[in-house]
C-alpha positions in Angstrom: 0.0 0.0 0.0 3.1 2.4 1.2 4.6 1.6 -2.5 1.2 2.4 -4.7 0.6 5.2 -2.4 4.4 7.1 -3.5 3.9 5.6 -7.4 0.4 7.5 -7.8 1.8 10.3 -6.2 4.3 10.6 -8.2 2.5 10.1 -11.1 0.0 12.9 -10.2 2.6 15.2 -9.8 4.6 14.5 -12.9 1.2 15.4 -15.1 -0.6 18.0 -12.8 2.4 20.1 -13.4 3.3 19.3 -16.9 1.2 22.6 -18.0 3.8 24.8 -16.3 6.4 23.7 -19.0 4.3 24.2 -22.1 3.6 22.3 -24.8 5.0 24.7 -27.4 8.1 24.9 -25.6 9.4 21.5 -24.7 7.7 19.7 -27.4 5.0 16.9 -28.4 7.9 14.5 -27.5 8.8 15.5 -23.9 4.8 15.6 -23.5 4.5 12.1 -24.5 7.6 10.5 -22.7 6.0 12.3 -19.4 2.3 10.7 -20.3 4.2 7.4 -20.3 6.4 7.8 -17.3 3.2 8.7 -15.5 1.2 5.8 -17.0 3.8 3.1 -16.0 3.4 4.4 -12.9 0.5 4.2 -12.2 0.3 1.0 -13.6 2.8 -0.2 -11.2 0.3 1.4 -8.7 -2.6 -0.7 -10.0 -0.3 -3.8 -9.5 0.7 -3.2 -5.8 -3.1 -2.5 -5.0 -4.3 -5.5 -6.7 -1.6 -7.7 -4.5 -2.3 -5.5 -1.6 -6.5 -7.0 -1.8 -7.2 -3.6 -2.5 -9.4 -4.0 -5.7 -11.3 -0.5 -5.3 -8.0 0.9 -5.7 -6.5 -1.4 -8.6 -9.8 0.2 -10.1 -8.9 3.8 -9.8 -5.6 3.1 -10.8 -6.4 1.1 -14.2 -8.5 4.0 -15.0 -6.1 7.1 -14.7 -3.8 4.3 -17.3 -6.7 4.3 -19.3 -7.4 7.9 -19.4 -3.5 8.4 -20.3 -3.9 6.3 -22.7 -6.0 7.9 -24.7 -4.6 12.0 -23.9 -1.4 10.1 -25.6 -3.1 9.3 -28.5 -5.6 12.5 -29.1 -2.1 14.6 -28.2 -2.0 15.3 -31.9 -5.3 17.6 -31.6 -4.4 20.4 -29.1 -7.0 22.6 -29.6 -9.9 19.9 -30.2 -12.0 19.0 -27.5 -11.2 15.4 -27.1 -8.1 16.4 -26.4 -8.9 19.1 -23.6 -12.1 17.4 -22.1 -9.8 14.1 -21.8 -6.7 16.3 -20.4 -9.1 17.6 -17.7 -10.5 13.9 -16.8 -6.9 12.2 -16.5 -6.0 15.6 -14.7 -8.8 14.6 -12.1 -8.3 11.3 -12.5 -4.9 11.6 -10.9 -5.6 13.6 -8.4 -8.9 11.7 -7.1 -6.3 8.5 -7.0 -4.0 10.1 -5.1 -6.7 11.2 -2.8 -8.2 7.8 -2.0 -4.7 6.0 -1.6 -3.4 8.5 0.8 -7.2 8.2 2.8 -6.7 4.2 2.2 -3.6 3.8 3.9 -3.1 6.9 6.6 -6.6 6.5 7.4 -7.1 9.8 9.0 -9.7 11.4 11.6 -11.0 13.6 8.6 -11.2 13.3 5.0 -10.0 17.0 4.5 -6.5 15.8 6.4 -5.9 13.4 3.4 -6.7 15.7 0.8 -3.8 18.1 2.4 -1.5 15.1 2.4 -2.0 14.4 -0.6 -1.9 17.2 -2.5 1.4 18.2 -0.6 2.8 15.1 -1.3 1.7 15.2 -4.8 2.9 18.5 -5.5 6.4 18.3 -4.0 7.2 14.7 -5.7 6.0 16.4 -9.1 8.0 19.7 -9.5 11.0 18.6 -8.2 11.2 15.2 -10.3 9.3 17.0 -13.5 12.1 20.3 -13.2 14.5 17.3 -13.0 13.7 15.7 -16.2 12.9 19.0 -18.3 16.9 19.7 -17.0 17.5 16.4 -19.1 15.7 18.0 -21.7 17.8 20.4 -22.7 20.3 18.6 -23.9 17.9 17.4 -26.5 16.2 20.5 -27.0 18.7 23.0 -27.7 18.2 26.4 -27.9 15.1 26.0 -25.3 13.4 29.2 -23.3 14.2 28.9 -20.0 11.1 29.9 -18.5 9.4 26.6 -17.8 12.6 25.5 -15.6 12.5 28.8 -13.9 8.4 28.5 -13.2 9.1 24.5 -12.0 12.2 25.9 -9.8 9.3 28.5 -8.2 6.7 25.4 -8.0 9.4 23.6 -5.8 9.7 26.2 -3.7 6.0 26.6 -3.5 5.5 22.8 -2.6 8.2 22.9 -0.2 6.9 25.6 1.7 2.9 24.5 1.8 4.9 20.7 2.9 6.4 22.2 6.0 3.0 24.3 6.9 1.1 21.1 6.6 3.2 19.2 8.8 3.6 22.2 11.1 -0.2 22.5 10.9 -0.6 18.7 12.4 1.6 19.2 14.9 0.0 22.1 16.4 -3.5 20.3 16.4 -2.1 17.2 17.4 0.2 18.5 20.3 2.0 16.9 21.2 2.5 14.3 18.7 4.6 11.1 19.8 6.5 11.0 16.3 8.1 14.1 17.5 10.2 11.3 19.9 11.1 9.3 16.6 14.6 9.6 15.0 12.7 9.0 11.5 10.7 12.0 11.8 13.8 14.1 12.3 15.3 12.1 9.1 12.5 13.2 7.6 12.3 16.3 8.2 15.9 16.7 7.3 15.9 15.6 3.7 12.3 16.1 2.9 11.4 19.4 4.2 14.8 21.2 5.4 16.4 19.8 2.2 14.5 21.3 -0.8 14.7 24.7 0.7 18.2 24.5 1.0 19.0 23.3 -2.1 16.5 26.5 -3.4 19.4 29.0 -3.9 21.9 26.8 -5.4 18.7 25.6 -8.2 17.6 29.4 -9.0 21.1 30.6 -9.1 21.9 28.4 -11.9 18.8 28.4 -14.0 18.7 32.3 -13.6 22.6 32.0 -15.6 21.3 29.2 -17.9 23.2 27.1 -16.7 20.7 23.6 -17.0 23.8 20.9 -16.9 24.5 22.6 -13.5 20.7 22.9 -11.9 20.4 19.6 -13.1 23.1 18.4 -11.2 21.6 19.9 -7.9 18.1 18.6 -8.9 19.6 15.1 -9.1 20.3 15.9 -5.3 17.0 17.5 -4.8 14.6 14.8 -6.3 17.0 12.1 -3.8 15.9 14.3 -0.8 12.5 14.8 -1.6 12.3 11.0 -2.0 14.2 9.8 1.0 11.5 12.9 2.8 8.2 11.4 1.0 9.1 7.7 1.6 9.5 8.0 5.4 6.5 10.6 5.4 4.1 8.1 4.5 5.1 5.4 7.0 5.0 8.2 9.5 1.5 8.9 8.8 0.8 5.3 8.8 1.4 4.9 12.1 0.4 8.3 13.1 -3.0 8.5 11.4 -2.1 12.0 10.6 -0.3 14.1 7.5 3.5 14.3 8.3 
């Protein structure tokens, strides 16, 4: 359940925030290696519930592949509207996933508690790893505009900040929370939270010189960090019952 609950995540968050790199700008190409990325994942996703008994889940799951599916094939029509009534399903489709594994498996004292964690957890997993493969990108796509890694640089920032007010938000209604006394937590909060703002400066400072090899580099660090954060987050609110 932990494993499906961090593949749809990060499959939500590589396609909810593929609109903030533009479709003219990277390409058809990057669009459709992204829309299979995210469908593999989430078919992996679909896998782990189905072992897990989870069936209700495996469901959800199988249907955000098969709405990916077809946004992959109606790509070629941009402006019809298959293709931007089908965007906005698998866009829903994703997040409602999301939602569901994150209530299945944190089983929290309110619904609205797992639509927090999982749109934090959603978001941060997204623009970190999606500003880490559009770095890749560059190398194929030379002569690129720099402003979608700039706005997923700003999204990071953005997630990483709403992360540490949600967890900071739990604690104060939960005080005092006994994962506060666990080692993990503090591992946690180390490389998920502390370490995407730290690495901010050093990301920014690079894209804002156009230097991509270089952000890149860092982002390699950053996606590690936000992985290490997410991975341990979610077995923390396992046993917590609560967002952390």
């Amino acid at each position: 359940m932990l494993l499906a609950l961090f593949l749809i995540d990060l499959a939500a968050g590589l396609i909810l925030f593929l609109p903030l790199v533009g479709r003219r700008n990277a390409g058809v190409k990057f669009y459709r290696m992204i829309f299979i990325i995210g469908g593999a994942l989430a078919l992996c996703a679909c896998a782990a519930h189905f072992l897990a008994g989870r069936r209700d889940l495996a469901t959800a799951d199988a249907i955000v592949v098969a709405l990916t599916v077809l946004v992959f094939v109606v790509l070629r029509y941009p402006k019809r509207i298959i293709f931007r009534a089908s965007a906005t399903l698998m866009a829903f489709g994703y997040l409602s996933a999301a939602v569901l594994a994150y209530h299945a498996v944190v089983q929290p004292s309110h619904l609205a508690w797992s639509i927090a964690g999982a749109l934090a957890a959603t978001a941060l997993l997204g623009s970190v790893n999606l500003a880490m493969l559009l770095g890749h990108w560059y190398l194929v796509v030379r002569g690129m505009a720099i402003d979608p890694l700039k706005r997923l640089t700003m999204a990071t920032l953005v997630a990483a900040i709403a992360r540490i007010a949600l967890v900071i938000l739990v604690i104060a209604v939960h005080w005092p929370p006994p994962a506060l006394k666990d080692i993990f937590f503090w591992m946690r909060a180390g490389w998920g939270l502390l370490g995407p703002l730290a690495l901010f400066p050093m990301v920014w400072g690079t894209v804002k010189i156009r230097s991509t090899m270089a952000a890149t580099g860092i982002l390699y660090v950053d996606v590690v960090a936000v992985i290490i954060g997410e991975v341990l987050g979610g077995w923390l609110s396992a046993l917590a019952h609560m967002p952390l």
